[in-house]
N, C-alpha and C positions, 0 to 999 in steps of 0.2 A: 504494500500500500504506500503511495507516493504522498510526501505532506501536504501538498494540494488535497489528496484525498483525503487524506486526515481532519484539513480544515472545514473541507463541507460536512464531514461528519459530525464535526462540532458545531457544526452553525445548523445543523437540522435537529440537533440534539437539542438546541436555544430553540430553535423553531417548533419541535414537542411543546414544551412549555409555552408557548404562547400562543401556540393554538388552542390548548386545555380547554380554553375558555371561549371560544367563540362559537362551540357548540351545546351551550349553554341555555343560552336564552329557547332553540327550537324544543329543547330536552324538556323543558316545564311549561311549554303551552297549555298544555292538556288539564294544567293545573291554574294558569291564569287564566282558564277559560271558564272551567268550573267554578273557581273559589272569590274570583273578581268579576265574573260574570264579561269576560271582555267577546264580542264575536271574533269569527272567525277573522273579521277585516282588520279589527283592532290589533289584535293577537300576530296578524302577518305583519303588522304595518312596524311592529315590535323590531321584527330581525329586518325590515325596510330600512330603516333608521338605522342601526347599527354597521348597515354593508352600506349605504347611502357615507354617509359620516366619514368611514373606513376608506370607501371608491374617493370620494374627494381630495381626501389630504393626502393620501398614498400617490399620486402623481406629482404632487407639490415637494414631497419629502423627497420620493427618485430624482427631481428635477434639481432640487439643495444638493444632494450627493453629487450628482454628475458633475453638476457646475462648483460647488465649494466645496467637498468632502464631508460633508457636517451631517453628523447623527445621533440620535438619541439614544442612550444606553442599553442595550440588552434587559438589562435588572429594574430602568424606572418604565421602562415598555410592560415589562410583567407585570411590575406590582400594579401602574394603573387597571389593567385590564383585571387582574386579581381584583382588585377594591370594589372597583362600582361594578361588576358584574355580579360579586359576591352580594352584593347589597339592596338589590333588584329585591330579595324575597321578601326584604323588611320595606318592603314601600307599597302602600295603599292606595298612593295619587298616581295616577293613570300619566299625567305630565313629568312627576318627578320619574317614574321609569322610564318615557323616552330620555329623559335629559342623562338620567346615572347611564343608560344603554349608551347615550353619544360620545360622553366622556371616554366609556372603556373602547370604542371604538379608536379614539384617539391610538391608547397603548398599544393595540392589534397594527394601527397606520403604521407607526412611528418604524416597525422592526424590517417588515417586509423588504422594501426597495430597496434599503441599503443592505441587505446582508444577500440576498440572490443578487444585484449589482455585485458584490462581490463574490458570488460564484458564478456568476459569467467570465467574470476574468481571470477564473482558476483553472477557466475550461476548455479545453479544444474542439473544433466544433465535430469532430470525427467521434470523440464520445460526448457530446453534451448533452445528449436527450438521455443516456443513461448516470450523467453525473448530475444532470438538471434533477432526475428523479428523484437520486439521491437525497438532497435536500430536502425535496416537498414531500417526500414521506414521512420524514420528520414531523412536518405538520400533516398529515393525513392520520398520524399516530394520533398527536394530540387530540385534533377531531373524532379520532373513534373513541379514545379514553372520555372522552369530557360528558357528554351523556349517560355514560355508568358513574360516572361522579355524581353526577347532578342528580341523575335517579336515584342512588343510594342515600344521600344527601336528603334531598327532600321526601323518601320514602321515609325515613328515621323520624324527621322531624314536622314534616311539612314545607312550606317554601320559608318560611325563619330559617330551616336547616341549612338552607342555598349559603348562609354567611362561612357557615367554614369551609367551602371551598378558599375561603380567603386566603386560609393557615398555608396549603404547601404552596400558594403562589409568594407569599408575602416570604417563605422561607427559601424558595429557589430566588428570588430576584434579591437576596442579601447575601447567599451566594453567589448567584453570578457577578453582584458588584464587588464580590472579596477576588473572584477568579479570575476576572476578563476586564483589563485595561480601559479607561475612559476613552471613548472615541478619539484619534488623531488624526486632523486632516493631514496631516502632510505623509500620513501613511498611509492615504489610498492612494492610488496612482492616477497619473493623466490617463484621461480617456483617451480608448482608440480613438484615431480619427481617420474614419474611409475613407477610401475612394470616391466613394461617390454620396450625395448626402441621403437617405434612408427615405424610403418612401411612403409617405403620409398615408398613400389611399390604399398600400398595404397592410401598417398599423390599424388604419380603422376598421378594414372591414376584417380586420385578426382581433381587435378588441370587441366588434359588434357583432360578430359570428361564437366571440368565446362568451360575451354575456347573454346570449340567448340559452347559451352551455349551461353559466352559471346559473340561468333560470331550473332547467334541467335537474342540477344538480342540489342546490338548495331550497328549490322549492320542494324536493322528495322530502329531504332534512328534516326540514319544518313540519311538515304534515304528518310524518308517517311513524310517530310514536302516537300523534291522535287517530291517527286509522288502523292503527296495529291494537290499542286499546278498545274502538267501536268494535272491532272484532273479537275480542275477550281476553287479551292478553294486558297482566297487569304492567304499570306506567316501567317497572325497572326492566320488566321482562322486554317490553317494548323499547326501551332504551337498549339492552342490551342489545337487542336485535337489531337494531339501526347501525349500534357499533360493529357488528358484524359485518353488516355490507359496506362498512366504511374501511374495515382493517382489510375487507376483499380488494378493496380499493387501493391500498395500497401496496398490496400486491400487484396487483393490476401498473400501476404507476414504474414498479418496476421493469414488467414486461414490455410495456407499452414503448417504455425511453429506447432499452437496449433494442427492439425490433425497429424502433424509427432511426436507429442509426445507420442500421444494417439494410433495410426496404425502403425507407424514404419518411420524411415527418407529413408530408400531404396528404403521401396512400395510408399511413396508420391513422391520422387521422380521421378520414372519411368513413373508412373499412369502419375504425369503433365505431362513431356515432351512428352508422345506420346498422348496426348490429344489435345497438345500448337496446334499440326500439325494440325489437319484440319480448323481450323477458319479463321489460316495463311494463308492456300489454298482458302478459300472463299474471302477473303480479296482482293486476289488477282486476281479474277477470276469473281468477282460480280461489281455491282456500286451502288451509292445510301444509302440509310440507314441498308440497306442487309450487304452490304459492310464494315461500319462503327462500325454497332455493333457487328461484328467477330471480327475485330481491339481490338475493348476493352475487348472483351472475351481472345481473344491470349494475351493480357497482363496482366490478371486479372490469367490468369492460370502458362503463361511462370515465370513471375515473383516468384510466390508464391512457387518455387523452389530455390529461390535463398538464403534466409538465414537457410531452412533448408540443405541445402550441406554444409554449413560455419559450421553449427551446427555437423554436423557428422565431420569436419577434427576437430572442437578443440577437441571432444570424442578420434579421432584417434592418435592426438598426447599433450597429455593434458600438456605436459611440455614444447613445443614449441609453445603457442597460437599465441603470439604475430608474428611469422615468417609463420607459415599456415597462421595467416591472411592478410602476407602480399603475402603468392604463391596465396590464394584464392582472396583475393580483388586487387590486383596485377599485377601477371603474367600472370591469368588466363583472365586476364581482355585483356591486352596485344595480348595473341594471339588471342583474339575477335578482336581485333582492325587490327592486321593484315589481319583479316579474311573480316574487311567493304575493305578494298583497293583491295583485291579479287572480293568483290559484285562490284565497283565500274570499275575494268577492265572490265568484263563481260559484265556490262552494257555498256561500252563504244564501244567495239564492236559488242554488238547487239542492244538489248532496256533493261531499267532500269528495267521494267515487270519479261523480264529474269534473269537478274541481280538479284532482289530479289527473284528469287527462292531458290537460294542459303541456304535462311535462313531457309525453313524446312529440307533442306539435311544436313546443320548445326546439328541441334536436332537428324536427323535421327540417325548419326554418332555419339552423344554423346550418347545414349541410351545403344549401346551393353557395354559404356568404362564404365559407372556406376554399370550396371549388373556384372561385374569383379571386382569394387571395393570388398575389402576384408573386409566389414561390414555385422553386424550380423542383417538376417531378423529379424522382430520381428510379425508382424499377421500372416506372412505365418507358420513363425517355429511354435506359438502357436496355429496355426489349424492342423496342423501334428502331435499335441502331443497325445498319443495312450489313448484310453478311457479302462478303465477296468471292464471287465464285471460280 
């Protein structure tokens, strides 16, 4: 293992911990839905706000790094996100939870773009869909842990219980500030600078083809501990189950990287998303264990999409990593989130069922914007290449 690899290993190690928490708020719906009486619209409009807040300043923060190296610490990244996420169960006022939700989105902003800006620059682009993965599994961990947290948590307690999730965030981010040096700009390096300058109408329809992804993918999140409960399964059982298809998921992120390096990031791309679809559909449409291991399948595939697209925008604009990572883990993220309070109107006035059908017309609709992105096939073009006789 090479120290470049070493370091992403440790910055997805930081990247577990700070995702813990961002799967948090979908994990107790089912209980601010019940016990606060919020609908379904309110209740989505919860994790809107928190990826809204997140999408904004995450391009702001990549754009500070690129241009002045400046970032905020591993350790006060945690602990924000630890505090006001932990603090959500002790609040009654419907306004004070969006406000503590926008806060902790802050800490989630702050870590993102500057620490994958710097695993772009640890990376060759020969392995970067599998060393990209590397990292975001880190966070794909966190996100599957953090719903057994929250479920064990407020199964014990009720949603009061949600506050000690606070304890191992507030203890890992006093570690990581005893472990890992204050930010030094003058030890990140100058950005690449292309050849050529990076193509706008390629980012946007890779940011606006990956948010409809993000829809996809966090609008299941959100819903599917309260649809896994209408079905009979209690809130931690349903939790656990989410975390499931989320650690499949990371699996998944593995496969997904190393295969786009070797076949192409376009064709793995495509290939997952119109694959993700039919499991989605059985999932939906089945019960039982039929049902459950389509669940883990649609996350074991949808996922494994996900850090190879990150991988093709740093290819795309190699001298702005740190700001693609904050449109792709960001903004993109963002209009996903806008896209759950959609699932969650729907459901509202019909059934949740309907409601989540949304999330394969999600995928359907990313498919054509990624086929437009203006990146170069790579098996297709090498099976066209002319044989001479």
């Amino acid at each position: 293992m090479t120290s470049n690899t070493r370091s992403v290993w440790g910055l997805s190690a930081a990247h577990l911990v700070t995702d813990l928490y961002s799967p948090v708020l979908p994990a107790i719906l089912p209980l601010l839905i019940v016990e606060q009486g919020y609908s379904f619209f309110l209740a989505g409009l919860i994790v809107t706000i928190y990826n809204l807040t997140s999408s904004f300043v995450q391009p702001l923060v990549g754009w500070v790094f690129d241009t002045r190296g400046f970032a905020v610490h591993i350790g006060t990244s945690v602990a924000i996100s630890a505090v006001f996420i932990s603090i959500v169960g002790l609040l009654d006022n419907y306004y004070l939870v969006l406000a503590s939700v926008a806060v902790a989105a802050l800490g989630h902003a702050f870590f993102h773009p500057s620490a994958l800006g710097t695993v772009s620059r640890l990376t060759r682009d020969a392995s970067r869909g599998r060393i990209t993965s590397y990292f975001v599994i880190g966070g794909n961990l966190g996100y599957a842990i953090g719903p057994i947290c929250a479920g064990i948590a407020v199964g014990l307690m009720g949603l009061p219980g949600l506050a000690l999730l606070a304890v191992p965030g507030l203890v890992m981010a006093v570690v990581l500030r005893r472990i890992l040096p204050a930010p030094d700009r003058s030890a990140v390096p100058d950005p690449v600078v292309p050849a050529t300058r990076p193509s706008y109408r390629a980012v946007g329809l890779l940011v606006a083809a990956s948010g409809l992804r993000a829809w996809a993918i966090f609008g299941s999140v959100a819903f599917l501990p309260t649809i896994l409960t209408m079905r009979g399964f209690d809130l931690v059982t349903a939790n656990i189950l989410v975390s499931g298809m989320l650690i499949a998921g990371v699996a998944g992120q593995v496969v997904g990287g190393a295969l786009s390096d070797r076949y192409g990031r376009k064709e793995y791309t495509i290939l997952g998303l119109v694959t993700a679809i039919p499991p989605f559909v059985v999932f939906l449409t089945t019960g039982g264990i039929v049902s459950l291991v389509a669940l883990m399948i649609f996350g074991f595939i949808l996922w494994s999409t996900f850090a190879v697209t990150v991988a093709m925008a740093h290819e795309i604009a190699p001298g702005n990593v740190g700001l693609v990572s904050g449109l792709m883990l960001g903004l993109a993220v963002g209009v996903g989130g806008m896209g759950v309070s959609v699932t969650g109107w729907i459901a509202d006035i019909s059934t949740l069922t309907l409601g989540l059908t949304t999330i394969p017309l999600a995928i359907v609709f990313a498919v054509p914007l990624f086929l437009l992105v203006p990146y170069p096939w790579k098996s297709l073009v090498r099976g066209r290449l002319p044989t001479r006789g």
